[in-house]
N, C-alpha and C positions, 0 to 999 in steps of 0.2 A: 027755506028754514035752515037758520045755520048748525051744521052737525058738528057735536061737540066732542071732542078726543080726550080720552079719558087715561087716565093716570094713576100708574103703578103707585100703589101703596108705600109710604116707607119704610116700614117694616122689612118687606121683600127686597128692598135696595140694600138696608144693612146686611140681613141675611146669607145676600149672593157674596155680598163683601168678604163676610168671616170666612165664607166656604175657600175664598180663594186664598185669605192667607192660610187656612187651615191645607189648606192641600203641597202651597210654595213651601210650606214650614217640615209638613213630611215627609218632601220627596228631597229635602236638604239634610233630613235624619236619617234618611234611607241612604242617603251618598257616605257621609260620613261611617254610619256602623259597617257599611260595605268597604270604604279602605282601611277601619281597624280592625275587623274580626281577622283571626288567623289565617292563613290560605289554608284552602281546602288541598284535599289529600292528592284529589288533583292536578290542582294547581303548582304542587310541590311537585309529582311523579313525570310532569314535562318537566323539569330542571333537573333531574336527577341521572341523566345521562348527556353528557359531553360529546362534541364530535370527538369521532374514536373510539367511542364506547366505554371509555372511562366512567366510574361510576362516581356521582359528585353527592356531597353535603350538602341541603340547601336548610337554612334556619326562618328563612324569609321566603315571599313568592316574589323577588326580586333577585331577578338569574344573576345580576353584575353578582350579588351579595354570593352565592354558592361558588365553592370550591373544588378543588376533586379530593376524594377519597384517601388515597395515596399520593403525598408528597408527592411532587413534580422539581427536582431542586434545576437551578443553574448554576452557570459559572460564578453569579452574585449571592449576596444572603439574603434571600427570606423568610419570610415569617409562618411558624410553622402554627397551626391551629391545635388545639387540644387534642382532638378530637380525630386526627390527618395520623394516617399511617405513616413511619419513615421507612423508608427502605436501607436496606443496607450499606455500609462505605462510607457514607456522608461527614461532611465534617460540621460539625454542629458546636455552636456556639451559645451560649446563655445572657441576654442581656438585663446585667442586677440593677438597673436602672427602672427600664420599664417594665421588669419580670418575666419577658416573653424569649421564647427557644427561635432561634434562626438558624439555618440550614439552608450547604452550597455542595456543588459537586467539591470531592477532595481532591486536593490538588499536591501530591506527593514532593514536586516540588518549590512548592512555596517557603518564601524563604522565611524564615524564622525572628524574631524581634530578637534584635541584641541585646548579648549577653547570653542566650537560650544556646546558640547553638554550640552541638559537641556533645550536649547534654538529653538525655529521655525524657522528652515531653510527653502526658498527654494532652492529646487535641480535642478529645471529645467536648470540653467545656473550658471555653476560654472569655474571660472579663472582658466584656466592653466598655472603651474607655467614654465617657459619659463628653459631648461634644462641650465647648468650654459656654458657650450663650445658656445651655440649658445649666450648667453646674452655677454661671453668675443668676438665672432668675430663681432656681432653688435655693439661691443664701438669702436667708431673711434680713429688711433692714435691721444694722443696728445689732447685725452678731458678731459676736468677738470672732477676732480671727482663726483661723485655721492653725492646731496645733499638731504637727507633726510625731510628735513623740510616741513610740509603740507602733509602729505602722513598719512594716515589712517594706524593707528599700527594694527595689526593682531591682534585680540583677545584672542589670545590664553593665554597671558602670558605678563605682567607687569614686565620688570626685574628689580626691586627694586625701585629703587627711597626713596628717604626722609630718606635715612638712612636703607631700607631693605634690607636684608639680601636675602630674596627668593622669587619665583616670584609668582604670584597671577594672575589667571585667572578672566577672565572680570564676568564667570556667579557665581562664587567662590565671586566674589567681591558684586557683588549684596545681594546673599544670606547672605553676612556676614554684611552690612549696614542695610540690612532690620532686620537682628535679634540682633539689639540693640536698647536699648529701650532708644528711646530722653528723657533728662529730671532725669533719673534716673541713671545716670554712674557720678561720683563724689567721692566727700569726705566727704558730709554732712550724719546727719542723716538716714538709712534708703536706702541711694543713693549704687550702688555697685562698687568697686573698679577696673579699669584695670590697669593691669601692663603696663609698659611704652614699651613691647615688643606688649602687646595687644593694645593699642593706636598708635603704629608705625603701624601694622596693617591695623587697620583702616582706618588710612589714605592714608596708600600704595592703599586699595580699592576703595577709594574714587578718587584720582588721577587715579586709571585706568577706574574708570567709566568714567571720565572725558575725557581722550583720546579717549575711544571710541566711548562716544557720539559725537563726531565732523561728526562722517560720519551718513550718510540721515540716512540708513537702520537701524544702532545700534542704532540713536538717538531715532526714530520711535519705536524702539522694548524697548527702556526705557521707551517712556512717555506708554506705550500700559500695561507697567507693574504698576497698580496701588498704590500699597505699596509701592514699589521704590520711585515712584513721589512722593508720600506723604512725604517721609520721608526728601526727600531732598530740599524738599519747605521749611519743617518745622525747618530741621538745620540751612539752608541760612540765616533764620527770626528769627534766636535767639535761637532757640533749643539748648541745651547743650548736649553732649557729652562726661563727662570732665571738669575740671574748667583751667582757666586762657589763657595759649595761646596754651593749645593744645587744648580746646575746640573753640576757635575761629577761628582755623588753619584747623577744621573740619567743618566751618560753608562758612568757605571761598571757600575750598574745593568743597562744597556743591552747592552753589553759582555758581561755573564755570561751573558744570557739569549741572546744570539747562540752564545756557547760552549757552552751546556747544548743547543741545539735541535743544533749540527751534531755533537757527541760521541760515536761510536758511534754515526752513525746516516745511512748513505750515501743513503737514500732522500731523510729532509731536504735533506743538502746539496745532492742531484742537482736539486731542485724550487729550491734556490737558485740553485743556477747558470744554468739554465734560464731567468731574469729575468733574468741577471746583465747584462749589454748592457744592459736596463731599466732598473736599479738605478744601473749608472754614469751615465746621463746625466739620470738625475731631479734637480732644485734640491733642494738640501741647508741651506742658510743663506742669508743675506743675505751677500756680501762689500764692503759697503760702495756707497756712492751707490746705482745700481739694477743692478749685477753682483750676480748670484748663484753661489757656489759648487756647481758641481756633486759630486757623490757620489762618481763616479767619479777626482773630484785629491784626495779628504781619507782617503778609505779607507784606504790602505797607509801613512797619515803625512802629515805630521809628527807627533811624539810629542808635543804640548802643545796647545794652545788653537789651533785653525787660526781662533777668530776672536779673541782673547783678551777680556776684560770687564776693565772697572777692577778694581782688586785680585786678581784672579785668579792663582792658583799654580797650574801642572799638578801632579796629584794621582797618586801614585805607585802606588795602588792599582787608578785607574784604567785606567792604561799598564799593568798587570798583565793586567788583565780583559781590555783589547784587545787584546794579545799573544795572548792564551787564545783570544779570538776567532778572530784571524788564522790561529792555530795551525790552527783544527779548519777554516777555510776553505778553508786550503792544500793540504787530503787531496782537492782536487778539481782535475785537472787544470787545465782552462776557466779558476777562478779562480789559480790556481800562476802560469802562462804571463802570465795577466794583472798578477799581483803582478812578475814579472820585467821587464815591459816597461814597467811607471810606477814605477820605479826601487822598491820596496821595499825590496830588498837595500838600497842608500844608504841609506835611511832608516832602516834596522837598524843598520848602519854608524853613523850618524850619531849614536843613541842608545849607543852603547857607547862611543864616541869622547867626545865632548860630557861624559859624565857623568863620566870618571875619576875619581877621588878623592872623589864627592861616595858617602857612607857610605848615604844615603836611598835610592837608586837600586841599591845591591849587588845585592836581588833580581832591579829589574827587568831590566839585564843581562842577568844570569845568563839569564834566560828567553829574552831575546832571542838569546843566544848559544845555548842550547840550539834556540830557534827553526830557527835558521839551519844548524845541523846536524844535527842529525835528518828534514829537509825536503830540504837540499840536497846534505850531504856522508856522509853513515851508511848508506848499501845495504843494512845490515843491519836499519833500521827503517824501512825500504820506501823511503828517498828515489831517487828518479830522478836520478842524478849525470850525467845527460847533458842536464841543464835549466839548470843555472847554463853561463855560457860559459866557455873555458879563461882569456878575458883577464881575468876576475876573480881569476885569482889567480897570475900571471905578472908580474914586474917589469916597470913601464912608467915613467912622467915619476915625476919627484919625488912622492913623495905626502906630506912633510910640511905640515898644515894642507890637504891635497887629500882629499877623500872621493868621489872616483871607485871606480866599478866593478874598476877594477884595482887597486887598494889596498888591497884588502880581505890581502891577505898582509902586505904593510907591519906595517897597525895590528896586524894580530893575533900579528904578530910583538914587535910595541913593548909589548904588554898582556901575553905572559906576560912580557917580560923584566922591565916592571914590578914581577911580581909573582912570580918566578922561587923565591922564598925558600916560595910558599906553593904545593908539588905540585898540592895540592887546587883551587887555584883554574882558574875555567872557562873561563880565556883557553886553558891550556893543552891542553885536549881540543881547542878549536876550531881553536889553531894547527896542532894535528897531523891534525886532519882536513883542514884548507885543505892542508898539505904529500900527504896518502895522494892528494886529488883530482888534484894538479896531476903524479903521479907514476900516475895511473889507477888506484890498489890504493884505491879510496874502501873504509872498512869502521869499523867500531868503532875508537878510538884508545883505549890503554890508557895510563894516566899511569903 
């Protein structure tokens, strides 16, 4: 009899099926949640000690990934973690590109980027230049070019300007303004001659002081150098140079670079002022036989040649630049109070008055009247209107052809009527600021 073999259900064949994808599927969710859950406490506390027993950072349970605790620097720059002690001495650099602190042993004598040396650096944070492949895939297509304008020149190197031929470094430039002697470089008597290559010079120096003073830190490290300052107060105000227009070209020079050091930048002017008693009674020029002018009578004025040279024309662009100067000197108490008591104001007067009619001079004016009220009479652009006195702008003695302190209403009454037909012009702001002071409501005047 044939015996017959019997046969599983299918039901029980699907069954075993699901069971086993059910099983291949859990133990594939079992693997996965086990490499993403966090490491356990233990799994971190084996990373957490280095040979040597240094104590390390671990973020991950991947040792490559753990650090040590304390900075380890070398000879090279690395990258410092948030979270990493530094130790002391290190020379540490800030990269503004990709935001991150790098740090290397310090090396005392590493040599310095030109132009720097001679001069007090700090090291602790210095700009990494951004490599030139990453600066081309950071410009988007299709953007306009790169504008230069406003950006702080590198110190290194002045590449000519005014007609030179080679470039001049900013502490180069210093040293060589400071070792000429004001007053004595000419054609006169006694006076020493520079070649027209040593006077291009000059002024190539001067121009680069000037760019560089624009930024906080160079401006700061000018006024900190006191022979510098001195020297370039004393040109601005008439010092000679030089006679005709390359002395006045130097003086202008002079002028700007005092403007760009105190500009936005109170710390400069504070280290100026701080000399300033110095400054006024240091010799400034020759005034003839063996008087010397001091610093402290040329500073505030007169507006032209305080000592004049044969041929000589006061230069209008000059008296701009000193104006400029005076402007940014004024934002210092010390010197303000000093400006009011060697008659300034007059001498402001005196340029606005004196120049009437002459078309050459409309700017410089204009400045000076701005000068004058923005400083003295505008409350609204921080002037201290309880600095000027009330008799400067109260009727007192005649003041035609008188440029007294009290006069100052007078003229500035006689300059808008002058010019009564032209709204716009800036007698008429300053008349109405002189009227708001002498009525106590000092504030903006509206034409």
């Amino acid at each position: 009899m044939a015996r017959s073999r019997s046969r599983a259900p299918a039901s029980r064949s699907i069954f075993t099926k699901m069971v086993f994808v059910f099983l291949v599927v859990a133990a594939v969710f079992a693997v996965f949640a086990t490499a993403s859950a966090p490491p356990s406490e233990d799994a971190i506390s084996q990373n957490k000690v280095a040979s040597g027993g240094q104590e390390m950072i671990c973020h991950t349970n991947v040792a490559a990934e753990c650090y040590p605790k304390v900075f380890e620097p070398t000879a090279e720059f690395k990258q410092v973690h948030e979270d990493q002690d530094l130790p002391p001495g290190l020379h540490v650099r800030l990269n503004i590109y990709t935001g991150l602190r790098e740090a290397k042993i310090n090396d005392p004598n590493e040599e310095l980027p030109a132009g720097l040396a001679g001069l007090p650096v700090d090291s602790s944070v210095v700009l990494v230049d951004q490599p030139e492949e990453e600066v081309a895939a950071a410009i988007p297509k299709g953007a306009p070019a790169y504008d230069p304008a406003g950006v702080v020149k590198d110190p290194g190197a002045h590449a000519g300007g005014e007609g030179s031929s080679s470039a001049i470094t900013f502490h180069e430039s210093i040293a060589l303004v400071k070792g000429v002697a004001v007053g004595q470089v000419g054609t006169g008597p006694g006076q020493v001659s520079l070649t027209d290559a040593e006077q291009s010079r000059f002024l190539d120096a001067l121009v680069e002081i000037d760019d560089v003073a624009h930024d906080i830190y160079y401006g700061l490290k000018l006024a900190e150098d006191h022979a510098i300052t001195r020297q370039l107060l004393c040109l601005m105000s008439g010092g000679r140079v030089g006679d005709g227009s390359s002395g006045q070209a130097a003086a202008q020079k002079a002028a700007a670079a005092v403007a760009a050091a105190t500009q936005n930048n109170p710390n400069a002017l504070r280290e100026i002022a701080k000399q300033w008693e110095a400054y006024k009674a240091s010799p400034c020029m020759p005034a003839g036989g063996n008087a010397t002018t001091l610093l402290g009578d040329v500073v505030f004025g007169p507006y032209g040649d305080a000592v004049p040279s044969a041929g000589s024309t006061t230069s209008t662009s000059w008296t701009r630049s000193r104006l400029l100067a005076i402007n940014g000197l004024l934002k210092n108490e010390v010197i303000m109070k000093d400006f009011l008591a060697r008659g300034g104001l007059t001498e402001m007067l005196r340029l606005l008055v004196d120049h009437e009619g002459d078309a050459a001079y409309d700017s410089v004016r204009q400045r000076a009247a701005n000068l004058v009220h923005d400083n003295f009479l505008d409350a609204s652009m921080g002037a201290d209107v309880a600095l000027w006195p009330a008799s400067a702008v109260v009727a007192g003695a005649p003041c035609n052809g008188n440029l007294h302190g009290h006069c100052w209403n007078h003229h500035a009454q006689q300059l808008a009527k002058a010019h009564k037909r032209d709204k716009n012009h800036w007698s008429h702001d300053l008349w109405k600021g002189l009227q708001q002071h002498k009525s106590g409501k000092s504030g903006k005047s509206e034409l």
